[in-house]
C-alpha positions as a Markdown table, in Angstrom:
| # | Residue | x | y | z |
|---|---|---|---|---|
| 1 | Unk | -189.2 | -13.8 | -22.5 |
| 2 | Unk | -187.4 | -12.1 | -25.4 |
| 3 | Unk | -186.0 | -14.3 | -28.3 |
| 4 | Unk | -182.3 | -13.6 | -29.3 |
| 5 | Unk | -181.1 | -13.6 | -33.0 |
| 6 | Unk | -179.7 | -16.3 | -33.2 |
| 7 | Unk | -183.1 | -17.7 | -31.4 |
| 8 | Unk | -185.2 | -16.4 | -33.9 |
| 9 | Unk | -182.8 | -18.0 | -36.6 |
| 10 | Unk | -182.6 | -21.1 | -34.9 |
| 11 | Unk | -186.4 | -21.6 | -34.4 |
| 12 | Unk | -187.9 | -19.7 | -37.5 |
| 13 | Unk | -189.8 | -22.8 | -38.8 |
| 14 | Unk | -192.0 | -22.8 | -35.6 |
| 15 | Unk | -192.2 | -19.2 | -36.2 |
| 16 | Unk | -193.3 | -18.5 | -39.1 |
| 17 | Unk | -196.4 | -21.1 | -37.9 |
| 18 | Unk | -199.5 | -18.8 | -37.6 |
| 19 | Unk | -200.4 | -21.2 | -34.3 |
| 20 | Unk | -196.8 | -20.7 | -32.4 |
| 21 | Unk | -195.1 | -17.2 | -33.7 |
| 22 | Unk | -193.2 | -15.7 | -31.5 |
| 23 | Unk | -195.1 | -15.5 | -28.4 |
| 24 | Unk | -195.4 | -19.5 | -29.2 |
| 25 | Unk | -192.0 | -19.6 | -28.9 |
| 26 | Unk | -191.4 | -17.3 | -26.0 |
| 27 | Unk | -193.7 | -19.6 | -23.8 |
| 28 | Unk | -191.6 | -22.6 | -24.7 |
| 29 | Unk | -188.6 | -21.0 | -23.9 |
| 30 | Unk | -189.9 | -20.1 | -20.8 |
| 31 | Unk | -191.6 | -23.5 | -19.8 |
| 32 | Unk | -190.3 | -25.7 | -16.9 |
| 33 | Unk | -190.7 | -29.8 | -18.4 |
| 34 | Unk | -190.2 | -32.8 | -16.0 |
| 35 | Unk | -189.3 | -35.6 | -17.9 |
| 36 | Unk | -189.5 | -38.7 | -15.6 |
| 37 | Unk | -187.4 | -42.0 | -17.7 |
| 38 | Unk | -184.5 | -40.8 | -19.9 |
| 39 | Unk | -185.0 | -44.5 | -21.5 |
| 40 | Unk | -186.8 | -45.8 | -24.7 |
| 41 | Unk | -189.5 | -42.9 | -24.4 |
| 42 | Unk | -187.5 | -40.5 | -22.5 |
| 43 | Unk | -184.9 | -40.6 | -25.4 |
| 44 | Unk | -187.3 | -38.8 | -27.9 |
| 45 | Unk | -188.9 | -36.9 | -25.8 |
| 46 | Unk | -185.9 | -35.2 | -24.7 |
| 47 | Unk | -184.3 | -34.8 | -28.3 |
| 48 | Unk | -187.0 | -33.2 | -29.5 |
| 49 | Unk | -188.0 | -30.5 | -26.4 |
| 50 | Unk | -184.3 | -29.1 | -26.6 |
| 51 | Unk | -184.7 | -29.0 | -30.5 |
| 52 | Unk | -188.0 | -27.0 | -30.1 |
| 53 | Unk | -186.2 | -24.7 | -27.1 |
| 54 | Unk | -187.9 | -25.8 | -23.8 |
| 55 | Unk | -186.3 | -23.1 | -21.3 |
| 56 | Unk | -185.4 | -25.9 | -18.6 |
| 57 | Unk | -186.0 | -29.4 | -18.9 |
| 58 | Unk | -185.7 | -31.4 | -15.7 |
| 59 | Unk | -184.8 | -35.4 | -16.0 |
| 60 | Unk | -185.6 | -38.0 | -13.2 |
| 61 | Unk | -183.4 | -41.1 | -13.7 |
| 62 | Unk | -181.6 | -43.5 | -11.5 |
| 63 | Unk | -180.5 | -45.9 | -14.3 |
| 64 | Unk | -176.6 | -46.1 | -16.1 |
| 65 | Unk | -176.4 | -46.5 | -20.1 |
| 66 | Unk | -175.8 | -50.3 | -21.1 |
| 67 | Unk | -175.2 | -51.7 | -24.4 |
| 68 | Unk | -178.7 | -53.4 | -24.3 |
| 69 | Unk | -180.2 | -49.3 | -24.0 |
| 70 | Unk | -179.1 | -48.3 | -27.4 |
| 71 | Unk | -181.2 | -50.2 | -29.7 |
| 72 | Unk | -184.0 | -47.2 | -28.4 |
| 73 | Unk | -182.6 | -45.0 | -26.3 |
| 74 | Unk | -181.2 | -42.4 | -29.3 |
| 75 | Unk | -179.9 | -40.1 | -27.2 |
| 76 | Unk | -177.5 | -42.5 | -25.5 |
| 77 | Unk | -174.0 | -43.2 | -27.4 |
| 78 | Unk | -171.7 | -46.3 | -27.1 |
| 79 | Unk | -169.1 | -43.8 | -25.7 |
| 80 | Unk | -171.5 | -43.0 | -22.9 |
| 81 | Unk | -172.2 | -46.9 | -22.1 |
| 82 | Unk | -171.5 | -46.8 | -17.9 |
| 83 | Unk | -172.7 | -43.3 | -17.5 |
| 84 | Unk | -175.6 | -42.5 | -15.6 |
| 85 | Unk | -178.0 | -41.3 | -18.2 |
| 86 | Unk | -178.7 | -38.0 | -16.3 |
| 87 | Unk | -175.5 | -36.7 | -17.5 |
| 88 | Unk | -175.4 | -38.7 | -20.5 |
| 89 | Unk | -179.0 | -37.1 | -21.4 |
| 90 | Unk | -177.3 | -33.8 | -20.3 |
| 91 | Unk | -174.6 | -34.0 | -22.8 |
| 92 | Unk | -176.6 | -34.8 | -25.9 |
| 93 | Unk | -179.3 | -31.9 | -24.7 |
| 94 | Unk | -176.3 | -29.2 | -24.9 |
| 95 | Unk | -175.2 | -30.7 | -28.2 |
| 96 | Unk | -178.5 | -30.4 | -29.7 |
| 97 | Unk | -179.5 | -26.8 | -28.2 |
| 98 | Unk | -176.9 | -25.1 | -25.7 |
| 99 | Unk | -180.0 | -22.7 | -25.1 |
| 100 | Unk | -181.5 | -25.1 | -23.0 |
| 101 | Unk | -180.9 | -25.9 | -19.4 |
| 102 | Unk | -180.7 | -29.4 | -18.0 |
| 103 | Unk | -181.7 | -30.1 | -14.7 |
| 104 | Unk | -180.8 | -33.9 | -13.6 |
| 105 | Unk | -182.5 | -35.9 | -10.7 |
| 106 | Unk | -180.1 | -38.9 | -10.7 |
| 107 | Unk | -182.8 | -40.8 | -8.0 |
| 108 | Unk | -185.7 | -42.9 | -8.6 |
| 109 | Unk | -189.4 | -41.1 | -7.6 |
| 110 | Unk | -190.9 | -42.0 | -4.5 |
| 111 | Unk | -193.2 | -40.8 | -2.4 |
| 112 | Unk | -190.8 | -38.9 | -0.3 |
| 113 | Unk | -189.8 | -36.9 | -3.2 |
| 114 | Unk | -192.0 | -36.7 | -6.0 |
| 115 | Unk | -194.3 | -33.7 | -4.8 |
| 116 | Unk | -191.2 | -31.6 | -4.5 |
| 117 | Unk | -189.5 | -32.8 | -7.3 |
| 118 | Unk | -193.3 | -32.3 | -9.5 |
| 119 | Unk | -194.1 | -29.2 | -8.1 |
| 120 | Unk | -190.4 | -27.4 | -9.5 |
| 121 | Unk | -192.6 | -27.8 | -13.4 |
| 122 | Unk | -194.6 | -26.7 | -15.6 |
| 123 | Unk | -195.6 | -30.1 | -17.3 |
| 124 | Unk | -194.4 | -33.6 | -16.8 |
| 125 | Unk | -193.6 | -36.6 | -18.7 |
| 126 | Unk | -194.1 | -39.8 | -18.1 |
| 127 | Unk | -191.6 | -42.3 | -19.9 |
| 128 | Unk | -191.5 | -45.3 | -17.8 |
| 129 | Unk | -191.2 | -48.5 | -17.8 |
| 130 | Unk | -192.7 | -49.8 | -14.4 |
| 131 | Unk | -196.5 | -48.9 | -12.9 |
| 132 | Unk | -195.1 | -48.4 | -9.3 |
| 133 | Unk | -193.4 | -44.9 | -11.2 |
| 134 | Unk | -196.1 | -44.7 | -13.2 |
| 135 | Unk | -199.4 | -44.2 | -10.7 |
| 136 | Unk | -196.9 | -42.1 | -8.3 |
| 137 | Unk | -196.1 | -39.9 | -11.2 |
| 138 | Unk | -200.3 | -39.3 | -12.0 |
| 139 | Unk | -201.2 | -39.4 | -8.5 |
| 140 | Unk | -198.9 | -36.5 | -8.3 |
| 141 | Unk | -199.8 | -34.4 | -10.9 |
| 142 | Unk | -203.3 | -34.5 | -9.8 |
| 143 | Unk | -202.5 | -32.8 | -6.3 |
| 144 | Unk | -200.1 | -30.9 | -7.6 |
| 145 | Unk | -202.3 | -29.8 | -10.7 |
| 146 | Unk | -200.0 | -30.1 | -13.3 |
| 147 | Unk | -200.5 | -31.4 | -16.9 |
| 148 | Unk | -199.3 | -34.7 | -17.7 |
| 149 | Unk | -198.5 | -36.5 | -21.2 |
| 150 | Unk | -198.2 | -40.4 | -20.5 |
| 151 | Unk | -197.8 | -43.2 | -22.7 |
| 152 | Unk | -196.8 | -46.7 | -22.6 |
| 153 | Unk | -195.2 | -49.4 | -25.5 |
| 154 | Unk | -194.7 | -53.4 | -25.5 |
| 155 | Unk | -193.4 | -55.0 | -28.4 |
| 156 | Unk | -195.0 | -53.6 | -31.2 |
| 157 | Unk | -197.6 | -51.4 | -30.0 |
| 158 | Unk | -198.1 | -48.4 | -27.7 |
| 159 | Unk | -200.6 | -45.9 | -26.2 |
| 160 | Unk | -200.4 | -41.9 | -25.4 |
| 161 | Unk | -202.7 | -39.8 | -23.3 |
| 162 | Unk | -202.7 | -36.5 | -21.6 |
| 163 | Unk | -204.1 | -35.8 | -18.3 |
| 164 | Unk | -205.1 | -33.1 | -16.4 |
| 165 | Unk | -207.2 | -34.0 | -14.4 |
| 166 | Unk | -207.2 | -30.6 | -12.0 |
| 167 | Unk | -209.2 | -29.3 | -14.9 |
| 168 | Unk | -213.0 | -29.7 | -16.4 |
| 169 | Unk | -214.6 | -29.7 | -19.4 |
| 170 | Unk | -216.8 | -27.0 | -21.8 |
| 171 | Unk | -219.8 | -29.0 | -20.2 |
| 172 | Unk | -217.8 | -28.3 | -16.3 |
| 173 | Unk | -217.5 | -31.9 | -15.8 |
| 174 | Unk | -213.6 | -32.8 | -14.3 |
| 175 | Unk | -211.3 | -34.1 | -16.7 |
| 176 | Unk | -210.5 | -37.8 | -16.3 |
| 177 | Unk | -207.6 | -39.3 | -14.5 |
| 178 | Unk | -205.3 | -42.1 | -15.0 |
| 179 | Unk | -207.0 | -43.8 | -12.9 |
| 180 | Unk | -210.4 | -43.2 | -14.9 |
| 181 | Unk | -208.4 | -45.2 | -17.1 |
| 182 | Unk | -206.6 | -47.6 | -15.4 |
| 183 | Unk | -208.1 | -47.6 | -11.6 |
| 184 | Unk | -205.6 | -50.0 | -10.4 |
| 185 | Unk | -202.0 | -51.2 | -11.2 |
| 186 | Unk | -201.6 | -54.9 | -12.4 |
| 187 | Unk | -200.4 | -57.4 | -10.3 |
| 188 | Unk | -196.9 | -57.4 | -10.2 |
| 189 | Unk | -195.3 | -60.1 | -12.9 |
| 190 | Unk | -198.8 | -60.6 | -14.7 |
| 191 | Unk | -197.0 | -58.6 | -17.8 |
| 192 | Unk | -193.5 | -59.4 | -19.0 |
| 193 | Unk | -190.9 | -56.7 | -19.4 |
| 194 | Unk | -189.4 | -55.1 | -22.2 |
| 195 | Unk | -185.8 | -57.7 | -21.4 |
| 196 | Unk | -188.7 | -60.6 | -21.4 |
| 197 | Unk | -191.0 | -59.6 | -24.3 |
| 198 | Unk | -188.7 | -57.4 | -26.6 |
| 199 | Unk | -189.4 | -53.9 | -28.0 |
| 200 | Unk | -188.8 | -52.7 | -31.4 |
| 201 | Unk | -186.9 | -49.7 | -31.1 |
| 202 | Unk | -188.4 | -47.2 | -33.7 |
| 203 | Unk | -192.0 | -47.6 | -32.1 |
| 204 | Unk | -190.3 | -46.3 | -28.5 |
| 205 | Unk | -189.4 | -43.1 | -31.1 |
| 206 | Unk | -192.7 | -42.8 | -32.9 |
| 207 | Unk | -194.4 | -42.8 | -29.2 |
| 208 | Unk | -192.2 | -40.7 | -27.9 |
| 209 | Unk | -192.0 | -37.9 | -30.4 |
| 210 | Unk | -195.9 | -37.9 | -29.5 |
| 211 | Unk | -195.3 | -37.0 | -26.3 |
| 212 | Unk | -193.2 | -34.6 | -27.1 |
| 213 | Unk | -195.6 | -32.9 | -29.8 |
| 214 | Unk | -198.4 | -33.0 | -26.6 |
| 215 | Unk | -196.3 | -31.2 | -24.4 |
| 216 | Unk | -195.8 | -28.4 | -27.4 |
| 217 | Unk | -199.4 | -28.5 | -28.2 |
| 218 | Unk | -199.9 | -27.5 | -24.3 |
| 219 | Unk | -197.1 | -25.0 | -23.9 |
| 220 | Unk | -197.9 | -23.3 | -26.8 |
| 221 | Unk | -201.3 | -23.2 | -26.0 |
| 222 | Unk | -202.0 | -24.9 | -29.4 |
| 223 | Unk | -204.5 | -27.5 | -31.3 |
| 224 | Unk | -206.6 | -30.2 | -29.3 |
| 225 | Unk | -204.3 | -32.4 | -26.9 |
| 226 | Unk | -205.5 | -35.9 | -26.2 |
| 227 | Unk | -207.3 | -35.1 | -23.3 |
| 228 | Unk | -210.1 | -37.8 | -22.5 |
| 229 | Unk | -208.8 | -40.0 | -25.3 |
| 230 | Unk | -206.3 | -42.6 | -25.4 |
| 231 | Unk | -204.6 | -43.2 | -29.0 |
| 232 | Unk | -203.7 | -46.6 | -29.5 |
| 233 | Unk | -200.8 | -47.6 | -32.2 |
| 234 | Unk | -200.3 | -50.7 | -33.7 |
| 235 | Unk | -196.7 | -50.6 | -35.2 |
| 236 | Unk | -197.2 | -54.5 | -37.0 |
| 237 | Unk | -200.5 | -52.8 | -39.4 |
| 238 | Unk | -199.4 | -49.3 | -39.1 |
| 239 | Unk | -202.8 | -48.3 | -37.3 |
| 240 | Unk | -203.8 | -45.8 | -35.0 |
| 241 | Unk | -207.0 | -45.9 | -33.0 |
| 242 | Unk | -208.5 | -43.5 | -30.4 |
| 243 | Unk | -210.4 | -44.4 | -27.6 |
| 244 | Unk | -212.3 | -41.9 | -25.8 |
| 245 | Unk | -212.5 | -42.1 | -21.8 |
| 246 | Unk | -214.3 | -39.5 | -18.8 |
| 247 | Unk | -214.3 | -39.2 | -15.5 |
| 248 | Unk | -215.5 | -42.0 | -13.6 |
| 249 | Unk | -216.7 | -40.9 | -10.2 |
| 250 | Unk | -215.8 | -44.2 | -8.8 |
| 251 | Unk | -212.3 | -44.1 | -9.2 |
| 252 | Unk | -210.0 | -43.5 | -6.3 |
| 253 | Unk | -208.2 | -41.2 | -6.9 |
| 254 | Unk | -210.4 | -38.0 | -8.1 |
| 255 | Unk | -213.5 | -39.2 | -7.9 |
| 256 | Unk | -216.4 | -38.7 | -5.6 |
| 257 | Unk | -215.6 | -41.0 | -2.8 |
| 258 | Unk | -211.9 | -40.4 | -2.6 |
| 259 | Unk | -209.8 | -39.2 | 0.4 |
């Protein structure tokens, strides 16, 4: 997919990177993203795949901008307070780069709708805030076989991984899944909410620009993407930490017993 002038102009500081050039570029233009939660996570995520010129970014969300959204959610504007924030996700995406094309999904993911909704993309993004979205959205990458970045924040820490799963390792071993990871959702209430516990709102943009440099990293075809490891940030001490994780041939969902 050619680049235009004012393409090359516009994205000449990935381009003149030895690792992205212009056929870098020309695969992120013509990558499909899913990006499920245009929230806390979503926010950055989003922001920063227009800047670097993802070709179509789609955006699942049910939810309308409030007040209480835009301590975090950057992308979301007092003006835009009562909007559903598809469109007001849309708006700040054509402001940013009007090279990119939005494609809302103003519903929630179920599992009527998430296979067809999945399937439409290259890579997807999980920014959610709930573990119901969150194993439907893994769950469906895995038979679907696409490439997901994940990551989760509470309060003053948070976590990012990519999965995929449909693929194996130098030694031919699968790739882990999420639920390598996390075999099981808690119990529903055991951990408070981000309205219960609070969330600092520049850690939701510090985690979420990481998804957003993962997804890069895996368009572009680029560095070593957190595949099998879990990075853990504490935002109170400023420290990272990186667990690493493999596939566990119990686990139900790709492993050796499963359906």
């Amino acid at each position: 997919m050619m680049l235009t002038e004012e393409e090359l102009e516009r994205y000449a500081r990935h381009i003149v990177l030895a690792e992205v050039g212009g056929p870098g570029q020309q695969r992120l233009k013509a990558a499909r993203v899913l990006v499920v939660g245009a929230g806390g996570l979503g926010a950055p995520v989003i922001a920063y795949l227009a800047a670097a010129g993802i070709g179509a970014i789609g955006i699942v969300d049910d939810d309308v901008v409030s007040l209480s959204n835009l301590q975090r959610q950057v992308i979301h504007d007092t003006g835009n307070v009562g909007l559903p924030k598809v469109e007001s996700a849309a708006t700040a995406v054509a402001r940013i780069n009007p090279n990119v094309t939005v494609e809302g999904h103003a519903l929630r993911l179920d599992a009527a709708n998430a296979a067809g909704i999945v399937r439409g993309y290259d890579v997807v993004v999980d920014a959610t805030d709930n573990f119901g979205t969150r194993y439907l959205v893994s769950d469906t990458c895995f038979h679907e076989k696409k490439p997901l970045v994940t990551a989760a924040v509470g309060r003053f820490d948070g976590s990012v991984t990519t999965i995929v799963a449909h693929g194996s390792d130098a030694e031919g071993k699968p790739n882990p899944s999420y639920r390598c990871l996390f075999p099981a959702a808690p119990p529903e209430g055991l951990l408070p909410t981000c309205a219960e516990a609070g969330i600092l709102g520049a850690l939701t943009g510090i985690i979420g620009s990481m998804q957003a440099l993962e997804v890069v990293k895996l368009v572009a075809g680029i560095g070593e993407p957190l595949i099998g490891r879990l990075l853990l940030v504490d935002g109170k001490a400023m420290r990272f930490e990186t667990i690493r994780y493999r596939w566990n041939p119990k686990n139900p969902l790709s492993g050796t017993g499963a359906a």
